[in-house]
C-alpha positions as CSV (number, residue, x, y, z in Angstrom):
1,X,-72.1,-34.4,-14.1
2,X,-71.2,-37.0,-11.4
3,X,-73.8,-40.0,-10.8
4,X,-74.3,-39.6,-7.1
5,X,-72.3,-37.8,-4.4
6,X,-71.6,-38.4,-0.7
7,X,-72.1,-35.3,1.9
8,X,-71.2,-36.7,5.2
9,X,-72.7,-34.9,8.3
10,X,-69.2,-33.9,10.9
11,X,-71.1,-31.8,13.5
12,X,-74.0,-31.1,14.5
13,X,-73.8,-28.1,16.9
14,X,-71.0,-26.6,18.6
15,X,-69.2,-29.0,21.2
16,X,-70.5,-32.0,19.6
17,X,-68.1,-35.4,19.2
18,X,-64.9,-34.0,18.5
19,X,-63.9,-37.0,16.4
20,X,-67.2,-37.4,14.2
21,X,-65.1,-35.2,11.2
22,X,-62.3,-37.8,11.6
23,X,-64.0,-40.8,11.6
24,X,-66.2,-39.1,8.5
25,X,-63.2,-38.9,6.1
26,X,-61.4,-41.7,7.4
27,X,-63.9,-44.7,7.7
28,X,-65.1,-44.7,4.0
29,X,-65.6,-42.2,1.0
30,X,-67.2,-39.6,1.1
31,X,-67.1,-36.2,-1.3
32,X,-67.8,-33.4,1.0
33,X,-67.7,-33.0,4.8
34,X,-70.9,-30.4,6.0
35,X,-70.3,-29.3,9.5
36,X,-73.2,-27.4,11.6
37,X,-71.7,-25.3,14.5
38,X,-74.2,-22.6,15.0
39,X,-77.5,-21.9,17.4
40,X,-79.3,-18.6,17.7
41,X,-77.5,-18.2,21.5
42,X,-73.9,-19.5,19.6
43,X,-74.1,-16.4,18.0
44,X,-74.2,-14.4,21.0
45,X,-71.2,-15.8,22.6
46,X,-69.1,-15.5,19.8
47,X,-69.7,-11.9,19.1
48,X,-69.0,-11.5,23.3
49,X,-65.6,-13.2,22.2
50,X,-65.0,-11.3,19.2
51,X,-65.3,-8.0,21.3
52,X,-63.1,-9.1,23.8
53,X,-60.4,-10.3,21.0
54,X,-60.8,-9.1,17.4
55,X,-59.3,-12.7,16.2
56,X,-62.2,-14.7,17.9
57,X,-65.4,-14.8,17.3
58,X,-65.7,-18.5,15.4
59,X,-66.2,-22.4,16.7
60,X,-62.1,-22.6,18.0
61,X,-62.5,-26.5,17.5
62,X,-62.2,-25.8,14.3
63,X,-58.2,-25.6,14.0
64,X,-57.2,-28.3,16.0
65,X,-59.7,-30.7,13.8
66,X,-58.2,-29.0,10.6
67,X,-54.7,-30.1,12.2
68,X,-56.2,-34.1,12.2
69,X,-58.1,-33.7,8.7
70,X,-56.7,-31.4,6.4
71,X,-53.8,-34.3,5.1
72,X,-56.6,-36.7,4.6
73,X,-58.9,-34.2,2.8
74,X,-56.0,-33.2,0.3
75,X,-55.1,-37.2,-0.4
76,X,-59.2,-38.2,-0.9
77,X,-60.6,-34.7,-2.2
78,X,-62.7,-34.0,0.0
79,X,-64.2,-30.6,-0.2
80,X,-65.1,-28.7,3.4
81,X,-68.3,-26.8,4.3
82,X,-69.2,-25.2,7.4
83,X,-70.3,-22.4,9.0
84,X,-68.4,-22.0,12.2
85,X,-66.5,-19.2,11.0
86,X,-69.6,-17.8,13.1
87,X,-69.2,-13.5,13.4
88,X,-65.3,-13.7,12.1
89,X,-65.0,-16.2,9.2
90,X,-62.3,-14.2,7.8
91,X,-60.1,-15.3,11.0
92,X,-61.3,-18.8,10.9
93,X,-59.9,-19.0,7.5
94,X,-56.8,-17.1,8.2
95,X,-56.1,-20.0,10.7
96,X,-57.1,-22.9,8.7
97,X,-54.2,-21.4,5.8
98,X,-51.9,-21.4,9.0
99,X,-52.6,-25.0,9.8
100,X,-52.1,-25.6,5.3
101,X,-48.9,-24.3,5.6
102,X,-47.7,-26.0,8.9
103,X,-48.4,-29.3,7.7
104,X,-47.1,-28.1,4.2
105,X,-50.2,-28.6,2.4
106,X,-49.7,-25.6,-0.7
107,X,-52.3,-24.9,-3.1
108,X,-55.5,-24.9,-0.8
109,X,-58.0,-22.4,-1.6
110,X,-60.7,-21.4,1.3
111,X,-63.2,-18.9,0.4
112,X,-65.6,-17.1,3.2
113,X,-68.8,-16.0,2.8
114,X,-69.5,-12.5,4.3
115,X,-72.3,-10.1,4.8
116,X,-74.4,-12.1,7.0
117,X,-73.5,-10.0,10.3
118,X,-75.2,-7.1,10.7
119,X,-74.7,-5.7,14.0
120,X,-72.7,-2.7,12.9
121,X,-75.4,-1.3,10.1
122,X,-78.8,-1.9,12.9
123,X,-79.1,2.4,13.0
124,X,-78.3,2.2,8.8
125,X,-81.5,-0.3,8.1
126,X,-83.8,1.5,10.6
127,X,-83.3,4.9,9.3
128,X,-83.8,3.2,5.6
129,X,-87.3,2.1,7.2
130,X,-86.8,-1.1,8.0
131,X,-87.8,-1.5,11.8
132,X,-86.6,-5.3,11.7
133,X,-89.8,-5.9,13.9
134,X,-90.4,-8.6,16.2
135,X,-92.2,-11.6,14.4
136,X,-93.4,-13.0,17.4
137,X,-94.4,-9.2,19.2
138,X,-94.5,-7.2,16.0
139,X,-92.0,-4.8,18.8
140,X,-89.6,-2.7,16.5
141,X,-85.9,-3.4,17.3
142,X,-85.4,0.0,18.5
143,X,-87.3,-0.9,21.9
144,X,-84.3,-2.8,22.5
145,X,-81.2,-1.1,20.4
146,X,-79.2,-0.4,23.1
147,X,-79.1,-3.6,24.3
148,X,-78.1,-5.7,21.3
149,X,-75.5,-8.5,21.6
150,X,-75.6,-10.2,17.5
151,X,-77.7,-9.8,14.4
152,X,-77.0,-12.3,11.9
153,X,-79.0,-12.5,8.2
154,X,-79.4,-16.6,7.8
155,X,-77.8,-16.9,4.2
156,X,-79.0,-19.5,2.1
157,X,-77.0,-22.5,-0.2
158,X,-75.9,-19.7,-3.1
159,X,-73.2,-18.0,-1.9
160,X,-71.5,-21.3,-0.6
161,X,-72.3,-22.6,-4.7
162,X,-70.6,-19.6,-5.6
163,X,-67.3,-20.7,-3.5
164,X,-67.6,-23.8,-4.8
165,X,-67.8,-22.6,-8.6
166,X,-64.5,-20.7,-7.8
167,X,-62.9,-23.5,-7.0
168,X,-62.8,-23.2,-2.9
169,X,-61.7,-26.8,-1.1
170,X,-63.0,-25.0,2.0
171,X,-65.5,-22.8,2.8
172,X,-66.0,-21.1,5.8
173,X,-69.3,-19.1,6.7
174,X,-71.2,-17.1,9.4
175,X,-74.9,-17.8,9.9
176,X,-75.5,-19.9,6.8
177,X,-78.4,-22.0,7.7
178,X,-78.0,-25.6,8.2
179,X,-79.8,-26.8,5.3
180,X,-78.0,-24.9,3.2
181,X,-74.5,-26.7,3.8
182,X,-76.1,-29.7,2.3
183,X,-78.3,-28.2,-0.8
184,X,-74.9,-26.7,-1.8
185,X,-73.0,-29.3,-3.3
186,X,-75.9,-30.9,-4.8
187,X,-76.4,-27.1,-6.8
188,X,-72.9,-27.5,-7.5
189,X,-72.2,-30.8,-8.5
190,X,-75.9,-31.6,-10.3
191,X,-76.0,-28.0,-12.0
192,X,-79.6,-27.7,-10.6
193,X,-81.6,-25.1,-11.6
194,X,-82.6,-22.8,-9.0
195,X,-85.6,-22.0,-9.8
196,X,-86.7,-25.8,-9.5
197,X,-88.3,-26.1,-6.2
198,X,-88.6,-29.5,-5.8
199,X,-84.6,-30.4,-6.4
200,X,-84.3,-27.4,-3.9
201,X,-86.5,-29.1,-1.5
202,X,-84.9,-32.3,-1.9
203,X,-82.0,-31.1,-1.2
204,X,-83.0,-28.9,1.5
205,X,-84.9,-32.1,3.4
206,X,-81.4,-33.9,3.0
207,X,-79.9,-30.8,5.1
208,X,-82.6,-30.9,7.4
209,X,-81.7,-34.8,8.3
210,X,-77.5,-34.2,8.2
211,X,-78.3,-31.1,10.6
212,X,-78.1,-32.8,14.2
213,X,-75.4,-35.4,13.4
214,X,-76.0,-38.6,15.2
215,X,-80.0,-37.5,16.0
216,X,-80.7,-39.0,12.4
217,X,-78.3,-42.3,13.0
218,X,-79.5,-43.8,16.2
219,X,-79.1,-40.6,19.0
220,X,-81.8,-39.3,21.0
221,X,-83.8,-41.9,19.4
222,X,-87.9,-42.7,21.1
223,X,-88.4,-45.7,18.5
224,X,-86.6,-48.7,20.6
225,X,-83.5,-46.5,21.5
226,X,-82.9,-49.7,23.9
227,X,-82.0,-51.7,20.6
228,X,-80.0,-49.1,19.1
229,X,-76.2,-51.0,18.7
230,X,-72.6,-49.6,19.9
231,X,-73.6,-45.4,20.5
232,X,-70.2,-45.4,21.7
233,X,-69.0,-45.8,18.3
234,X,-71.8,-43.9,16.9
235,X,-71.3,-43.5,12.9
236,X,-72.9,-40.0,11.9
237,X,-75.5,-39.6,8.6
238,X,-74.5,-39.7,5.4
239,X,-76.7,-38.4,2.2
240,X,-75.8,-40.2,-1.1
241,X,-77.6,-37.7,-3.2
242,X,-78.3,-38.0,-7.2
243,X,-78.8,-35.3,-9.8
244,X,-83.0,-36.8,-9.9
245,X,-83.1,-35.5,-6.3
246,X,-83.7,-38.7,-4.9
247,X,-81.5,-38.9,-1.8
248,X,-80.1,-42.5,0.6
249,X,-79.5,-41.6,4.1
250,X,-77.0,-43.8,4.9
251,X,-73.5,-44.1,7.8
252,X,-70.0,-45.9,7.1
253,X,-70.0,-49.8,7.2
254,X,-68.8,-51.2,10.6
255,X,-70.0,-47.7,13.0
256,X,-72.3,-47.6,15.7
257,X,-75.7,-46.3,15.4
258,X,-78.2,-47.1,13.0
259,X,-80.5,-46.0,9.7
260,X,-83.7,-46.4,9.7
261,X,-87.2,-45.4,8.5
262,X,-87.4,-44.8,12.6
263,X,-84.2,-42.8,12.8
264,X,-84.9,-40.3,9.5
265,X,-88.7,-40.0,10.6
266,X,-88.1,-38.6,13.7
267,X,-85.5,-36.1,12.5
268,X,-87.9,-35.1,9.7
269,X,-89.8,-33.6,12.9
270,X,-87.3,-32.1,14.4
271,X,-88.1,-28.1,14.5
272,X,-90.1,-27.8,11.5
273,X,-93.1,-26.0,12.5
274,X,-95.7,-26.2,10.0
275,X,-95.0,-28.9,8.0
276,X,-96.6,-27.5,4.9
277,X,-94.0,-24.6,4.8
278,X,-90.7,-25.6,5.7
279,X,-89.4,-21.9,5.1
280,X,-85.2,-21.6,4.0
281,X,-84.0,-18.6,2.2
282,X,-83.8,-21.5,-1.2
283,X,-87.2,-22.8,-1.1
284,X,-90.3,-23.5,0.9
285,X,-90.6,-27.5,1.3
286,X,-94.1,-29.3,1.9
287,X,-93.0,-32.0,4.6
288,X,-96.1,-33.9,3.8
289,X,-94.9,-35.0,0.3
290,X,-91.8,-36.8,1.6
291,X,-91.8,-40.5,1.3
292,X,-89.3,-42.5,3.1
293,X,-88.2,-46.6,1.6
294,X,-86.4,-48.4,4.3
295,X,-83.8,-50.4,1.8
296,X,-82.5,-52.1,4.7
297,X,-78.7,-52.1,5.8
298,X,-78.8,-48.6,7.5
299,X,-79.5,-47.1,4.4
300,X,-83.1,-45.0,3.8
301,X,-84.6,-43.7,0.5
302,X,-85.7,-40.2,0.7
303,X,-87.8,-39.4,-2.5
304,X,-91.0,-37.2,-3.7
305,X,-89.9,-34.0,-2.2
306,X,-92.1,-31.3,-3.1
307,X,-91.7,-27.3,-2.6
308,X,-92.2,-23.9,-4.0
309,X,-90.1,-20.3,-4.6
310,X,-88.5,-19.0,-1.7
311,X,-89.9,-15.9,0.3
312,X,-88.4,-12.1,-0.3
313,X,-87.5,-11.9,2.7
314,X,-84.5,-13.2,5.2
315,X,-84.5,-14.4,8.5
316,X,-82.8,-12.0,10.8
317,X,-81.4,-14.2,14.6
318,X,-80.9,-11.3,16.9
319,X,-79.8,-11.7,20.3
320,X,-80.2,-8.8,22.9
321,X,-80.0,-8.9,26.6
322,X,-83.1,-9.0,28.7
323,X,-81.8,-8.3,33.0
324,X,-80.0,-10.6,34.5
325,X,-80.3,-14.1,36.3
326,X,-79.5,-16.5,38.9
327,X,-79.3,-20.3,39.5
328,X,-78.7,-21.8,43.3
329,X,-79.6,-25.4,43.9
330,X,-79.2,-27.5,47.0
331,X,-80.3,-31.2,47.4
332,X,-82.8,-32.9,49.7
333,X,-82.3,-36.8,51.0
334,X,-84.5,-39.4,51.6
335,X,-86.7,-39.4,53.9
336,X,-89.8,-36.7,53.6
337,X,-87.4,-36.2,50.4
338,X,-90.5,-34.0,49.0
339,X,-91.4,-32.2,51.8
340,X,-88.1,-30.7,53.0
341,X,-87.3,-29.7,49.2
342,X,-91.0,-28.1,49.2
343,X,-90.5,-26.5,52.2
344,X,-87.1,-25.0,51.4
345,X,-88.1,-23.6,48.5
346,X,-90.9,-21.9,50.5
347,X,-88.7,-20.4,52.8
348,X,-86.7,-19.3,50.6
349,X,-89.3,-17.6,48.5
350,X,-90.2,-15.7,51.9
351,X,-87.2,-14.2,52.8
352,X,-87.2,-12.7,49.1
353,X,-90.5,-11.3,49.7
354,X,-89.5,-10.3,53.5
355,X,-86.0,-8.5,51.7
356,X,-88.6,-6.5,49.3
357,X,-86.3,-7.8,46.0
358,X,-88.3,-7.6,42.8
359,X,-88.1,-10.5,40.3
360,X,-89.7,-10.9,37.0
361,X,-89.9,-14.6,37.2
362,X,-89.0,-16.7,39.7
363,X,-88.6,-20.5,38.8
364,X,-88.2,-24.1,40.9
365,X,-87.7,-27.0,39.7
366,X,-87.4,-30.3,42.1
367,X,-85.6,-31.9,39.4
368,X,-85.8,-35.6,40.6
369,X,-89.4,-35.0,40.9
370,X,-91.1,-32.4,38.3
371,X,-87.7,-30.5,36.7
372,X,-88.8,-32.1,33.4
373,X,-92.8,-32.5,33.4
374,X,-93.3,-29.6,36.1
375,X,-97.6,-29.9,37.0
376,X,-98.0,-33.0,35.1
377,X,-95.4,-35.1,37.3
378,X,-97.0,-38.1,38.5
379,X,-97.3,-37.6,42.5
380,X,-94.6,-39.8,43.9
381,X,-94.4,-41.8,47.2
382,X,-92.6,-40.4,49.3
383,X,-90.7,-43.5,50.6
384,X,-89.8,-44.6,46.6
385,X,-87.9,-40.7,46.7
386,X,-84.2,-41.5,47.9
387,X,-83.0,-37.8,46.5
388,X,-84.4,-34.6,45.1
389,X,-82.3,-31.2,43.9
390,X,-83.9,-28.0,44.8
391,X,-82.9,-26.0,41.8
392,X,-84.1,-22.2,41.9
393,X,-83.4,-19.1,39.4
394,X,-84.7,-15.7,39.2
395,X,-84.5,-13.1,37.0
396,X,-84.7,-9.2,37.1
397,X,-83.4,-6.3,35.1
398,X,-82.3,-5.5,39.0
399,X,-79.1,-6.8,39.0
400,X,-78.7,-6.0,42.9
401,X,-81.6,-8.1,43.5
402,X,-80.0,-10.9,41.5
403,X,-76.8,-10.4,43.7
404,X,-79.3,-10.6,46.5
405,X,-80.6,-13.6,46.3
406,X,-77.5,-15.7,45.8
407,X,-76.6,-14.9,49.0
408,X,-79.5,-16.2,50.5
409,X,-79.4,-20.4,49.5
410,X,-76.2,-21.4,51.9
411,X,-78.1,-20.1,54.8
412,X,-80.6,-23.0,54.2
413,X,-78.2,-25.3,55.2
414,X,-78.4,-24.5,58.8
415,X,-81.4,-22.5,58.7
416,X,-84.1,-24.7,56.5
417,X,-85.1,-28.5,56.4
418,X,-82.5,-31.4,57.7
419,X,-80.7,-33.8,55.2
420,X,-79.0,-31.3,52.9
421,X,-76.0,-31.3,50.3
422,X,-75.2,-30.2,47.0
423,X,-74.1,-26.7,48.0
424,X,-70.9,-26.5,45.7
425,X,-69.1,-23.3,43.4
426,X,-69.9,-20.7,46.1
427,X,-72.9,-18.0,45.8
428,X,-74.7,-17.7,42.7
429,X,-73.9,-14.9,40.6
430,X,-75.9,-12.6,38.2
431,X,-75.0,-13.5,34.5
432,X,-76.8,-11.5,31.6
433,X,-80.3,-13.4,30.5
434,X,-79.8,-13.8,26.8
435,X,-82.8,-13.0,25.0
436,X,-84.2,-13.8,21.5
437,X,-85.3,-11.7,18.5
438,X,-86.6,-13.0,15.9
439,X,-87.2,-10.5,12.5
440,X,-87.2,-10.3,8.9
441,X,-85.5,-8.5,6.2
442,X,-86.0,-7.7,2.4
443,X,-83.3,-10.0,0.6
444,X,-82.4,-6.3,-1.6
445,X,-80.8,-4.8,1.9
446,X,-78.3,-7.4,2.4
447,X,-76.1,-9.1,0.0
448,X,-73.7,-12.1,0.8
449,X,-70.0,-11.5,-0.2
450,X,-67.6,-14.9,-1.0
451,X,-63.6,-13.8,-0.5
452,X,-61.0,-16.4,-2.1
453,X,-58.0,-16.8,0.3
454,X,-55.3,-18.9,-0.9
455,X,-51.6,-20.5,0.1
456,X,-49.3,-21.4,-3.0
């Protein structure tokens, strides 16, 4: 058993710093390299891409960082987790071996964990009784089969421990969830015992800090962001993690950024809901029993993690879509900045009703003025308001009346308030609205599936 490893967080969502990865494995050690590609609406779009080319369908950053990384992985041993193979690992990985053998690096193994994508077997589980309802609604998914873009089952930390075990230097998943990437290793490496909650909480809380890349080392930060040093060169997290559970959040030596009881606090909070039951497929954490020991030198103790056995059930993120939508926007100069914008959008709202177009929700924002607070913006003087953009979006299951309406905000130019720019890209067109199911699954209907692919 090894003394302590070093998981080093690459990415934190899809499109984030393309050279966190690089500077990762090439600014200092580290053991494993966790990279977090995947939202609920990533899904979506990758399935959109997979349908439109079989051989898509996974984060497509991914080869051209393998091209920069792969030679320094195989000199240091670093091992590589992530889960942007998204809704087509296998063809991520079939890539990544492509990349192996251009830079003639033999003897790399890459396993991908399947099972997790479920779209093809929705009329199989229903017709087994399981109506995958809404948890928010308590709607069965049939209400809205027909319309379904993805449904992925978020897989825990296992089946990546199972890659590891047979002897993958890369593995490559779908909708794995973001903790999981990190609790893996620690299984691994540790030999931890599932069934003790707490280690799996400890290493489960680690995840959850690694999971946003540079939010837990200085990014997005409310606690004196002013003071935060060089977020040019920001340095992503590192967890130095030992077998006791006890975990130091910590970044390479002479990288932007900062560690601090500030930084890890504020990412403890990030999407947690109740804090007493942090739910993963691996555990259920208690948030309240973490203690946090600023050691100084960007490096913070995470200890005392409590938790308990994991739920029988999976989360299920399934994406569907829900009409269509629109977004125009124009902007308004100083002065009655206010006014005109108000007025426009006015107008503009009565020419809708005037047309007879039906909307389910139409939405203006005066961003400038309200686009972030909306009713609780503080009232501003007009004559302090140099600028304001009128942005406006509607949205029907009327796709006509979608068309509509983007035809209707370049006529404001000549035909509304003085003072106006911003019109640029043409009309607005109707793009689907994306909408989110949330559901649950017994853990017995799906199983995870771990594939070894391999270059000699």
């Amino acid at each position: 058993m090894k003394e302590k490893i070093r998981i080093a967080s690459g990415q934190g969502f899809w499109g984030d710093l393309i050279d966190a990865p690089v500077d990762q494995v090439t600014k200092g050690d580290i053991d494993y390299l966790v990279m977090d590609y995947l939202a609920e609406v990533t899904m979506s779009i990758l399935q959109k891409q997979k349908h439109k080319n079989p051989e898509h369908g996974y984060a497509r950053d991914i080869p051209e960082l393998m091209h920069r990384i792969l030679p320094v992985c195989r000199e240091k041993n670093i091992k590589i987790i992530t889960n942007g193979g998204g809704v087509n690992p296998t063809a991520c990985a079939n890539e990544v071996l492509n990349i192996a053998r251009e830079l003639n690096i033999p003897d790399i193994k890459i396993a991908v964990v399947l099972g997790d994508d479920i779209i093809d077997r929705i009329d199989e589980i229903v017709s087994s009784g399981y109506e995958l309802n809404n948890m928010e609604t308590g709607d069965s998914i049939i209400s809205v089969k027909d319309e379904l873009l993805s449904a992925n089952v978020y897989f825990g930390a296992f089946p990546i421990v199972e890659a590891l075990e047979k002897g993958a230097d890369i593995v490559i998943t779908g909708r794995t969830t973001d903790t999981g990437l990190t609790l893996a290793p620690m299984i691994y490496e540790f030999g931890w015992d599932k069934n003790n909650y707490d280690l799996m909480s400890a290493g489960t809380v680690a995840g959850h800090i690694l999971e946003c890349g540079g939010q837990a080392s200085g990014g997005n930060l409310m606690a004196d962001w002013q003071n935060v040093e060089n977020l040019a060169e920001i340095g992503f997290p590192i967890a130095e993690a030992y077998p006791n559970g006890e975990v130091i959040i910590t970044k390479h030596e002479n990288t932007g950024g900062k560690v601090s009881f500030e930084t890890i606090a504020e990412q403890l909070v990030y999407e947690i809901g109740d804090p007493t039951e942090y739910i993963t497929p691996d555990c259920v954490v208690d948030f309240t029993s973490i203690k946090l020991e600023d050691l100084g030198n960007n490096r913070v103790k995470v200890y005392n993690v409590k938790g308990k056995k994991e739920t029988e059930f999976y989360k299920v993120s399934i994406s569907y879509c829900d009409g269509y939508k629109a977004v125009g926007s124009l902007t308004y100069s100083w002065p009655d900045t206010l006014k005109k914008a108000k007025a426009a959008d006015q107008i503009l709202r009565k020419r809708l009703e005037n047309l007879g177009l039906q909307f389910d929700e139409i939405k203006t924002d005066l961003v400038g003025f309200n686009a972030t607070h909306e009713n609780i913006a503080k009232v501003l003087e007009e004559d302090c308001i140099n600028e304001i953009t009128l942005r406006i979006a509607v949205r029907s299951h009327d796709k006509k009346a979608v068309t509509r309406f983007g035809q209707e905000i370049a006529p404001l130019i000549l035909t509304g308030p003085p003072s106006v720019t911003g019109f640029a890209g043409g009309r607005p067109k109707p793009s689907r609205v994306v909408a989110y199911w949330p559901a649950l699954i017994p853990k017995s209907v799906v199983q995870p599936e771990v594939k070894i692919l391999e270059w000699k």
